[in-house]
N, CA and C atoms of all chains as a GROMACS GRO file, in nm:
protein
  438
    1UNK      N    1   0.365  -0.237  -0.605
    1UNK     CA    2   0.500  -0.245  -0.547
    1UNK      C    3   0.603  -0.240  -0.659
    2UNK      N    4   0.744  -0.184  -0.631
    2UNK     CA    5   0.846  -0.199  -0.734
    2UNK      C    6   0.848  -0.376  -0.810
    3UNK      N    7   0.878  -0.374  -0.890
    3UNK     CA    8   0.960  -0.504  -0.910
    3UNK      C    9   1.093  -0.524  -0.842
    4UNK      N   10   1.082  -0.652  -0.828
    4UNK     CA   11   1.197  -0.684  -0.729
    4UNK      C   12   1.352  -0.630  -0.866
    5UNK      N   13   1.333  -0.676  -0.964
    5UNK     CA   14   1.457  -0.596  -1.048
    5UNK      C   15   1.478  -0.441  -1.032
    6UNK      N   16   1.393  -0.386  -0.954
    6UNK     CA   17   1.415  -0.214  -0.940
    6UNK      C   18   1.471  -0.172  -0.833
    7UNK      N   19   1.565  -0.088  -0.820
    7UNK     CA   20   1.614  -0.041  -0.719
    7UNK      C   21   1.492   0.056  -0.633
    8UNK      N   22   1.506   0.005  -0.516
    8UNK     CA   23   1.371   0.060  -0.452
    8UNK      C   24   1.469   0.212  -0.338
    9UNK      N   25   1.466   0.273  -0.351
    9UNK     CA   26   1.586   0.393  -0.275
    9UNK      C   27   1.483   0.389  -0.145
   10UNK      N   28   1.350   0.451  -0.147
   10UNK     CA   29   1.272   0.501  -0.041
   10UNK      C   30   1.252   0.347   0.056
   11UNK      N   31   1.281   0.236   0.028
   11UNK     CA   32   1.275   0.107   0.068
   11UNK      C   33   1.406   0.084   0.166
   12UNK      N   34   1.488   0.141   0.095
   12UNK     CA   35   1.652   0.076   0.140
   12UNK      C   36   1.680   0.183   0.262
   13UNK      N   37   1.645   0.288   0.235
   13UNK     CA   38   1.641   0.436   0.320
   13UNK      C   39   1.606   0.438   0.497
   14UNK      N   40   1.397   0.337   0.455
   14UNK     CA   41   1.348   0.255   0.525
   14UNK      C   42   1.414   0.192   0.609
   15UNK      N   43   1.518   0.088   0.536
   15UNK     CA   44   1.579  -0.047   0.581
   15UNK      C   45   1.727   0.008   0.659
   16UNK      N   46   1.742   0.122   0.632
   16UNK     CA   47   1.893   0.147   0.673
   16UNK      C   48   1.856   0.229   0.812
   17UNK      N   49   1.747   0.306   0.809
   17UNK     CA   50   1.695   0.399   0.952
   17UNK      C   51   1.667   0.294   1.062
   18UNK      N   52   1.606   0.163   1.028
   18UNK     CA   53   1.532   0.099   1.113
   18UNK      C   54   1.675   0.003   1.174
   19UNK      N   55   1.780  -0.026   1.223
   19UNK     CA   56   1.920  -0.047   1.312
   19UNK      C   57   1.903   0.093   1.409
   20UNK      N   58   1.935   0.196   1.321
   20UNK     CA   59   1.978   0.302   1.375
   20UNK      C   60   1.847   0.333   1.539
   21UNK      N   61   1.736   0.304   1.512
   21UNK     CA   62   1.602   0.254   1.598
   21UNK      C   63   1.570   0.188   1.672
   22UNK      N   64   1.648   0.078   1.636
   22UNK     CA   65   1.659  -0.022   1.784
   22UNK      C   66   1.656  -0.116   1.687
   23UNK      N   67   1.560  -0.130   1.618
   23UNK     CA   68   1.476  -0.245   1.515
   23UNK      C   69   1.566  -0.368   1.445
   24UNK      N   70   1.596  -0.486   1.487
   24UNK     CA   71   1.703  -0.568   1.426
   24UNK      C   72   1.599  -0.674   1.379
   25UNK      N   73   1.684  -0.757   1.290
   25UNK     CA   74   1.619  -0.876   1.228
   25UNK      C   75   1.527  -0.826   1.101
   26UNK      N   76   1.559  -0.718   1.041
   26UNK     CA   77   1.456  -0.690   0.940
   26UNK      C   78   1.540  -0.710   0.806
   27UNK      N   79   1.530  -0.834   0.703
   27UNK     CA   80   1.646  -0.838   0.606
   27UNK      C   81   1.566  -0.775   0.458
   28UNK      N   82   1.468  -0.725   0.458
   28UNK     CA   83   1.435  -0.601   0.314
   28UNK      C   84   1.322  -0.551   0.344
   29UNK      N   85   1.302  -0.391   0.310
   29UNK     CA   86   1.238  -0.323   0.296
   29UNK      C   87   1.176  -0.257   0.156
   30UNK      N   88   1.064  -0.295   0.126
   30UNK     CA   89   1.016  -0.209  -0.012
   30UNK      C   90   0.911  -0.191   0.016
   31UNK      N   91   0.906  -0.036  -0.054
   31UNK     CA   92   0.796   0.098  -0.042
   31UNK      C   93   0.702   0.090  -0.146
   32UNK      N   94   0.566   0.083  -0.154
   32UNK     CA   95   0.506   0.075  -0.292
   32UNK      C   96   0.319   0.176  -0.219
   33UNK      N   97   0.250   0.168  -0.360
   33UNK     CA   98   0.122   0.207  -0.300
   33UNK      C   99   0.027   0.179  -0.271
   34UNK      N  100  -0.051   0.209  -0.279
   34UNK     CA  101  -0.168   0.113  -0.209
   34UNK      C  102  -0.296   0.219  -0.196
   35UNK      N  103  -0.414   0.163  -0.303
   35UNK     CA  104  -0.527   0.237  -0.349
   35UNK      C  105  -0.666   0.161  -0.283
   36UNK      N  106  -0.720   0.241  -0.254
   36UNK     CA  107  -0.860   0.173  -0.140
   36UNK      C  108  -0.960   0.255  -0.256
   37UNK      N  109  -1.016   0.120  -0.326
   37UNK     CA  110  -1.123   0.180  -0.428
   37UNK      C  111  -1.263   0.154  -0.351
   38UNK      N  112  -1.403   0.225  -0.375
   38UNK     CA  113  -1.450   0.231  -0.304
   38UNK      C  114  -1.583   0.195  -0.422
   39UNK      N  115  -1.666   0.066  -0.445
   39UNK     CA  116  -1.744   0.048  -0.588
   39UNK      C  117  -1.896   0.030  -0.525
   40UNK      N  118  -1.985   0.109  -0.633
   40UNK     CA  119  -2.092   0.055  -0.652
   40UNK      C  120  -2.155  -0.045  -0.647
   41UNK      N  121  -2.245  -0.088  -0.570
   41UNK     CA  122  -2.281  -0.236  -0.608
   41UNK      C  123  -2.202  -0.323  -0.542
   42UNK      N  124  -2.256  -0.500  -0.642
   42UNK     CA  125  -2.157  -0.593  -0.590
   42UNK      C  126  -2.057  -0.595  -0.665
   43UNK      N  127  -1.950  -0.703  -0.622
   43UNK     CA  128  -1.814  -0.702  -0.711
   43UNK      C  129  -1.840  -0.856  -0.780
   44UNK      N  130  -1.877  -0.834  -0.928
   44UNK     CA  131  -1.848  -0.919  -0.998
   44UNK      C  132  -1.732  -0.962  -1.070
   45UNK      N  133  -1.742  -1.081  -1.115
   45UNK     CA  134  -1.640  -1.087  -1.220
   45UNK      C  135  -1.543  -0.977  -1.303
   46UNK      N  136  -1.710  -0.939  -1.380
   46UNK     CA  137  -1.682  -0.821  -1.471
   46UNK      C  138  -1.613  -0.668  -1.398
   47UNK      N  139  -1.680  -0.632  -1.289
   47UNK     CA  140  -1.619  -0.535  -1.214
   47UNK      C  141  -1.496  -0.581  -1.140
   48UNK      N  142  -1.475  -0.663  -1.108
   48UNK     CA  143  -1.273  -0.641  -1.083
   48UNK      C  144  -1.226  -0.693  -1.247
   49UNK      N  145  -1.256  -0.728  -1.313
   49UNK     CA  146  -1.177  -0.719  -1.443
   49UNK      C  147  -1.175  -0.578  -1.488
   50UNK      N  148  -1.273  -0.491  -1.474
   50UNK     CA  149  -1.227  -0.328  -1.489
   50UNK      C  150  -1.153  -0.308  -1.373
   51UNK      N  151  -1.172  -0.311  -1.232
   51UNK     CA  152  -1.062  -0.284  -1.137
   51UNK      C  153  -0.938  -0.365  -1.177
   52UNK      N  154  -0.902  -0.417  -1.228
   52UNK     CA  155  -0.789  -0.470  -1.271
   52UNK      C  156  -0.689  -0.400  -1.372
   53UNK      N  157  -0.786  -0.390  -1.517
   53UNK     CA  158  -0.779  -0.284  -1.598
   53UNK      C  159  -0.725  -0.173  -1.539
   54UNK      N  160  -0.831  -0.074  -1.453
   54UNK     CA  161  -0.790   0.030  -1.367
   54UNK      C  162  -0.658   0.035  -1.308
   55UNK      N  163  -0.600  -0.078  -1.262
   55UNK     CA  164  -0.509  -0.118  -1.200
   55UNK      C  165  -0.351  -0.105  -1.287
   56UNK      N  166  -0.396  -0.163  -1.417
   56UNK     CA  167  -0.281  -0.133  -1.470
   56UNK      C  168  -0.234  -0.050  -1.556
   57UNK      N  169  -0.348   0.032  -1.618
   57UNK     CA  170  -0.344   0.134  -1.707
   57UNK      C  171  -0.340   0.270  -1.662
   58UNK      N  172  -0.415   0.289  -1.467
   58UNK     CA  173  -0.393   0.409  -1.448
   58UNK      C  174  -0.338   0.394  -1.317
   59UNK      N  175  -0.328   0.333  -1.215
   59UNK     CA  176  -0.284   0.298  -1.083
   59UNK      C  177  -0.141   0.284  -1.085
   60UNK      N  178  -0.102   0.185  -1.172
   60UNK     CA  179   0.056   0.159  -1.147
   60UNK      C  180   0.128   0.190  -1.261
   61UNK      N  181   0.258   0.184  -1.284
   61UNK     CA  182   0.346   0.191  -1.402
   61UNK      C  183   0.367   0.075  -1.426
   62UNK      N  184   0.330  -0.012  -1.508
   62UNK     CA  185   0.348  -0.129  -1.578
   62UNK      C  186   0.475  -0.156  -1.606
   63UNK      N  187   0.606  -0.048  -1.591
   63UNK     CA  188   0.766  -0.082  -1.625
   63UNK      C  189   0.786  -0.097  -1.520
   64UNK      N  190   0.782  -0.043  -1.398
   64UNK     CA  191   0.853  -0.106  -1.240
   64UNK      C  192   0.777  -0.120  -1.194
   65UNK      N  193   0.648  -0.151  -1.180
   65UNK     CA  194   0.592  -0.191  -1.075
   65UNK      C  195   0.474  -0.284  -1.135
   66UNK      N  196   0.463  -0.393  -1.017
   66UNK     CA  197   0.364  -0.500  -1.003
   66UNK      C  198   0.258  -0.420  -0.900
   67UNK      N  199   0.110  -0.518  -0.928
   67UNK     CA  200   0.026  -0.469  -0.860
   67UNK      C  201  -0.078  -0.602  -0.861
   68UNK      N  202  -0.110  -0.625  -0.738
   68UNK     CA  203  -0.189  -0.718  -0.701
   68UNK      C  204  -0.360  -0.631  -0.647
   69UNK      N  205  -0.490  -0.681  -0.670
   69UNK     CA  206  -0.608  -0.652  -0.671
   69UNK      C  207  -0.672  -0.713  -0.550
   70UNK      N  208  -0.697  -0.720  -0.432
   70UNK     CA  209  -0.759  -0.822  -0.334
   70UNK      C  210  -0.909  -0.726  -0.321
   71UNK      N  211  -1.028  -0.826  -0.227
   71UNK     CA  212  -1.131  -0.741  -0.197
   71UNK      C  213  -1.176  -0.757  -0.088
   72UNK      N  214  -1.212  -0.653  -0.052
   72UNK     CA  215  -1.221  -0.672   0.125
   72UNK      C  216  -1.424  -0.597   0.072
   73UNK      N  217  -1.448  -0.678   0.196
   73UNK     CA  218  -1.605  -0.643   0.187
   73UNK      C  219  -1.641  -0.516   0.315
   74UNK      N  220  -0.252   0.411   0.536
   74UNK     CA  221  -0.369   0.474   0.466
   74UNK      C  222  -0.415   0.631   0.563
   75UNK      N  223  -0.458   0.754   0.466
   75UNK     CA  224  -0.459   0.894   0.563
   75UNK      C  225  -0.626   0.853   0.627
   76UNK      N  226  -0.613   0.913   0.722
   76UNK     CA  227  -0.731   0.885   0.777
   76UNK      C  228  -0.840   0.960   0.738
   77UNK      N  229  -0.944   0.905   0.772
   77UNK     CA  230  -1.115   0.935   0.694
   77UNK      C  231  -1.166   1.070   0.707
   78UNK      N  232  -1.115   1.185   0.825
   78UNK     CA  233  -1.101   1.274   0.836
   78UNK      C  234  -0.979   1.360   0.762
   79UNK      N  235  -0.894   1.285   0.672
   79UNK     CA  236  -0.800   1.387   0.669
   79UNK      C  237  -0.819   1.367   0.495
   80UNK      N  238  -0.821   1.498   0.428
   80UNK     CA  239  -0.812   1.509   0.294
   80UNK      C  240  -0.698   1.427   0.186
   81UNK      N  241  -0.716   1.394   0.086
   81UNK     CA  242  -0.632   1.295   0.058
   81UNK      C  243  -0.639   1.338  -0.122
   82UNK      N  244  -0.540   1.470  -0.172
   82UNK     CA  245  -0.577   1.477  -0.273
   82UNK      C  246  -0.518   1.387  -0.429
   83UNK      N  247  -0.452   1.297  -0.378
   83UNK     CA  248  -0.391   1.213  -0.468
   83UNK      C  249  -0.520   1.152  -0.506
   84UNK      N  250  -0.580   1.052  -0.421
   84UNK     CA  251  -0.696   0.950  -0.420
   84UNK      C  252  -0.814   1.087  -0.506
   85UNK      N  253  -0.835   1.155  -0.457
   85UNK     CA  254  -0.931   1.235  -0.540
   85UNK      C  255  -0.853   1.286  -0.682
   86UNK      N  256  -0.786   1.256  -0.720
   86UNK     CA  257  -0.686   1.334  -0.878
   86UNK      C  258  -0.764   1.184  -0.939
   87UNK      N  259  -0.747   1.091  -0.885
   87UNK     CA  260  -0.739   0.978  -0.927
   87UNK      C  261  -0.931   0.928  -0.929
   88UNK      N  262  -0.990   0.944  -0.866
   88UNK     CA  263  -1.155   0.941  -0.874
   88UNK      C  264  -1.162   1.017  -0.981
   89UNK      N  265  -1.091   1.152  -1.000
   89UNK     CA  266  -1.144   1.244  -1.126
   89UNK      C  267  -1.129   1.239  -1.226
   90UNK      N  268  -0.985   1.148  -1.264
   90UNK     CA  269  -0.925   1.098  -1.370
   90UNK      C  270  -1.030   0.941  -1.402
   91UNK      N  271  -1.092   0.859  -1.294
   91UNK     CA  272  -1.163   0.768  -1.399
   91UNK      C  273  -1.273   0.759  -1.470
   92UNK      N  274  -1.382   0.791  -1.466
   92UNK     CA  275  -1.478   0.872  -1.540
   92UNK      C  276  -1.379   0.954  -1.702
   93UNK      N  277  -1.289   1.008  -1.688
   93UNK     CA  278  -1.222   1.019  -1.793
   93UNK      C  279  -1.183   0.938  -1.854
   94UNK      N  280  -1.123   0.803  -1.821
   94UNK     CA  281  -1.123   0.708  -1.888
   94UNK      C  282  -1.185   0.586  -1.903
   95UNK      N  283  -1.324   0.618  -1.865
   95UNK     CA  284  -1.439   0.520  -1.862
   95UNK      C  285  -1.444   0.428  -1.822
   96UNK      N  286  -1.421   0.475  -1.643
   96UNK     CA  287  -1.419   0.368  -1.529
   96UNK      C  288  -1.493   0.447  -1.515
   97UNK      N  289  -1.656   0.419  -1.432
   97UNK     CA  290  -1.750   0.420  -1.414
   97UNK      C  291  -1.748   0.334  -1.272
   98UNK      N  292  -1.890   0.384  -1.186
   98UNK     CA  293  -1.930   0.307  -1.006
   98UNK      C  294  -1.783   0.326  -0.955
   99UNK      N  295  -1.712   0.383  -0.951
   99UNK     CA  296  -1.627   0.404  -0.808
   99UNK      C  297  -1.731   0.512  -0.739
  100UNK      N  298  -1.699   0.513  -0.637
  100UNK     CA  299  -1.743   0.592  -0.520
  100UNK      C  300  -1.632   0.660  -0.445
  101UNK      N  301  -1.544   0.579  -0.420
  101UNK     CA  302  -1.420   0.674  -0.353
  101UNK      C  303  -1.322   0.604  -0.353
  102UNK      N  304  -1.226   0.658  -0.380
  102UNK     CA  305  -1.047   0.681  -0.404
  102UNK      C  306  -0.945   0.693  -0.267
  103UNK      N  307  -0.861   0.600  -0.216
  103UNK     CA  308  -0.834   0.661  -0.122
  103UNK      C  309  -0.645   0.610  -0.154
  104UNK      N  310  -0.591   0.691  -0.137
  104UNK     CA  311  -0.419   0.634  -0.176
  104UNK      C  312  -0.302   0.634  -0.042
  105UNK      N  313  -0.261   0.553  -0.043
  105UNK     CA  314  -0.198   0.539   0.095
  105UNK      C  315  -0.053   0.502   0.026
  106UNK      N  316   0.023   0.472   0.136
  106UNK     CA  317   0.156   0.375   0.115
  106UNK      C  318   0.156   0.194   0.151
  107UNK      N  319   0.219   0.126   0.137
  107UNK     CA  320   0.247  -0.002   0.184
  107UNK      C  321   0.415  -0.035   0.169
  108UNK      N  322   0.414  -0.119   0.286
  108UNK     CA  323   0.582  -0.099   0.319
  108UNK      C  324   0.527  -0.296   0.267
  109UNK      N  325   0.646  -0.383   0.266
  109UNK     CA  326   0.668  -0.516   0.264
  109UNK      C  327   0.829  -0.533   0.339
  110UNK      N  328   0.788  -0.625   0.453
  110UNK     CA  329   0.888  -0.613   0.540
  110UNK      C  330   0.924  -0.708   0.544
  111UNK      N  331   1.054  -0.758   0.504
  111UNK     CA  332   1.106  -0.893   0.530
  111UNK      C  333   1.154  -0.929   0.670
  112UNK      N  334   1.157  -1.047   0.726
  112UNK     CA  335   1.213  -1.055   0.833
  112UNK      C  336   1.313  -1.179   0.867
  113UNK      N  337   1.400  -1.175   0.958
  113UNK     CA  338   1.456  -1.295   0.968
  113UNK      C  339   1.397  -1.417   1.061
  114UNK      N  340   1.379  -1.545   1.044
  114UNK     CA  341   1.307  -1.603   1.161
  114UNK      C  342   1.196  -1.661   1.181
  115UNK      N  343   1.107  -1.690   1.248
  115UNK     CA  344   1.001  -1.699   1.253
  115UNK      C  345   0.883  -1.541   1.319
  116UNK      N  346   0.769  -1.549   1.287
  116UNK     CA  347   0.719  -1.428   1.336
  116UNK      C  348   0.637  -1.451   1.454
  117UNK      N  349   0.712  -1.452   1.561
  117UNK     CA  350   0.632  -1.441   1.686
  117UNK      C  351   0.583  -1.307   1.741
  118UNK      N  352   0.466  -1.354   1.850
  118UNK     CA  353   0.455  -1.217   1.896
  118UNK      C  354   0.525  -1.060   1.912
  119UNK      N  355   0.688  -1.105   2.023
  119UNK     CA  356   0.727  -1.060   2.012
  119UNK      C  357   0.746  -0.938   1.912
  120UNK      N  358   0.803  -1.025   1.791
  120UNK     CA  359   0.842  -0.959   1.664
  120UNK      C  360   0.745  -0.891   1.604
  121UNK      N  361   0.590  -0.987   1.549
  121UNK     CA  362   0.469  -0.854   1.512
  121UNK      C  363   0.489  -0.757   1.606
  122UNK      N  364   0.520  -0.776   1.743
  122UNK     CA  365   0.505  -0.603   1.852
  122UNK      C  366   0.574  -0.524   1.783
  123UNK      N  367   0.720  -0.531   1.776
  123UNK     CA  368   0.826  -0.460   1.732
  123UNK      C  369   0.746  -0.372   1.588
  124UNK      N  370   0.723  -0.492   1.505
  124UNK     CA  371   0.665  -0.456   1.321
  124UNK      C  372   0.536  -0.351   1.366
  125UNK      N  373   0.472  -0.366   1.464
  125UNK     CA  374   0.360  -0.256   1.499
  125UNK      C  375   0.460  -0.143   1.552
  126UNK      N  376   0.560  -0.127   1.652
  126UNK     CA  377   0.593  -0.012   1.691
  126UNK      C  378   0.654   0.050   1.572
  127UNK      N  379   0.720  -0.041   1.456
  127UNK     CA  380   0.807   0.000   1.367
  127UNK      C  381   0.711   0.105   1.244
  128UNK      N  382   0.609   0.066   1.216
  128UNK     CA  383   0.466   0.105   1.187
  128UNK      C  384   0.432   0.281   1.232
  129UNK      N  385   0.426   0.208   1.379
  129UNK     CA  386   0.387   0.356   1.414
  129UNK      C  387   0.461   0.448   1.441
  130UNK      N  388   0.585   0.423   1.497
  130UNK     CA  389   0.738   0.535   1.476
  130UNK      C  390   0.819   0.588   1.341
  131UNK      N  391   0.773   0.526   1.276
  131UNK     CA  392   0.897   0.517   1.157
  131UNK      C  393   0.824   0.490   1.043
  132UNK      N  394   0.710   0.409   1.006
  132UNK     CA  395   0.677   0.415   0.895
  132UNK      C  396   0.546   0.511   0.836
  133UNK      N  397   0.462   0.490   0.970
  133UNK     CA  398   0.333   0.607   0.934
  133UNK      C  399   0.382   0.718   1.022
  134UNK      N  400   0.279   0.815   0.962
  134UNK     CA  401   0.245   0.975   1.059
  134UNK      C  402   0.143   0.948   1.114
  135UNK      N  403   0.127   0.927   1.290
  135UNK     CA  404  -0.006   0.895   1.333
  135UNK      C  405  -0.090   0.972   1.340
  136UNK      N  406  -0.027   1.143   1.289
  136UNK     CA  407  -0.137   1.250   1.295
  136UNK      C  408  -0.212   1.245   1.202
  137UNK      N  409  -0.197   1.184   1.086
  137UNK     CA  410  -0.273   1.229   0.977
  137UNK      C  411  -0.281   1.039   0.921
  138UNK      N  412  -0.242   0.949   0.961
  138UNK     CA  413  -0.236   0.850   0.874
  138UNK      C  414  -0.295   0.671   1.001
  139UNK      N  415  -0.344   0.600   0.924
  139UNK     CA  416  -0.427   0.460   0.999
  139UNK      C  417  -0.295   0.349   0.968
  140UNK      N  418  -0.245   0.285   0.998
  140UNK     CA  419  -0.223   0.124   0.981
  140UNK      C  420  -0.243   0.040   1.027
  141UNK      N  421  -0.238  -0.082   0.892
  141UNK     CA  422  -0.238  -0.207   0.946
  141UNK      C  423  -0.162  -0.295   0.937
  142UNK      N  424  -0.121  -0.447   1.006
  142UNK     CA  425  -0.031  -0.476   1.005
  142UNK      C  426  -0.087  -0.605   0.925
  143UNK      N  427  -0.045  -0.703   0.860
  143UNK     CA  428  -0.064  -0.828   0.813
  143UNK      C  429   0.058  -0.927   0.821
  144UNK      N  430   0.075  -1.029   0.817
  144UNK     CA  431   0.148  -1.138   0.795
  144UNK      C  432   0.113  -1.205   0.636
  145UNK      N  433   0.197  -1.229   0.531
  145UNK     CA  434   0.234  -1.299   0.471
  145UNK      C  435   0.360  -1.389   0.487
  146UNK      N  436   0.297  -1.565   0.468
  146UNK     CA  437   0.428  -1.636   0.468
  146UNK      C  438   0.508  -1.655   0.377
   0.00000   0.00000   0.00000
């Protein structure tokens, strides 16, 4: 996801269409990505510390954007 | 997230690119969007309905794309 210090345009764009829709009560919108890795094996330690790695060296931009790792089985 | 039938060549740029940088056991890549929706209030039914129609009108393409909805407090 952006950092909240970044101007998010495709977020606000989001946030400004959704009145025009019917849609009220929505006070922010931000746009970010979202990667469905698909691993070998089990998930150890060691393997989300490379998915993590992965995460920040090739998945996201480390200047605007944060990125959180969860695992779904 | 595009659905399991529908080609997704970002997520595959990105399977091809790790092996290049010696990420190793992925199996599959899949790249979607994620919106974070603030709201005013509490989140009742009601309101998740709305955040699902808002989902499927306005934020995904249901021809080519799956969502899901979650709650964070």
């Amino acid at each position: 996801m952006p950092k909240p210090e970044i101007l998010d345009p495709q977020g606000k764009a989001v946030q400004g269409a959704l009145p025009r829709l019917g849609f009220t009560g929505v006070t922010d919108v931000r746009q970010g990505k979202r990667f469905e890795i698909e691993l070998e094996g089990e998930v150890t330690d060691a393997v989300l510390a490379e998915v993590e790695k992965m995460a920040e060296t090739l998945l996201s931009n480390p200047v605007i954007e944060n990125y959180t790792v969860s695992v779904e089985q």
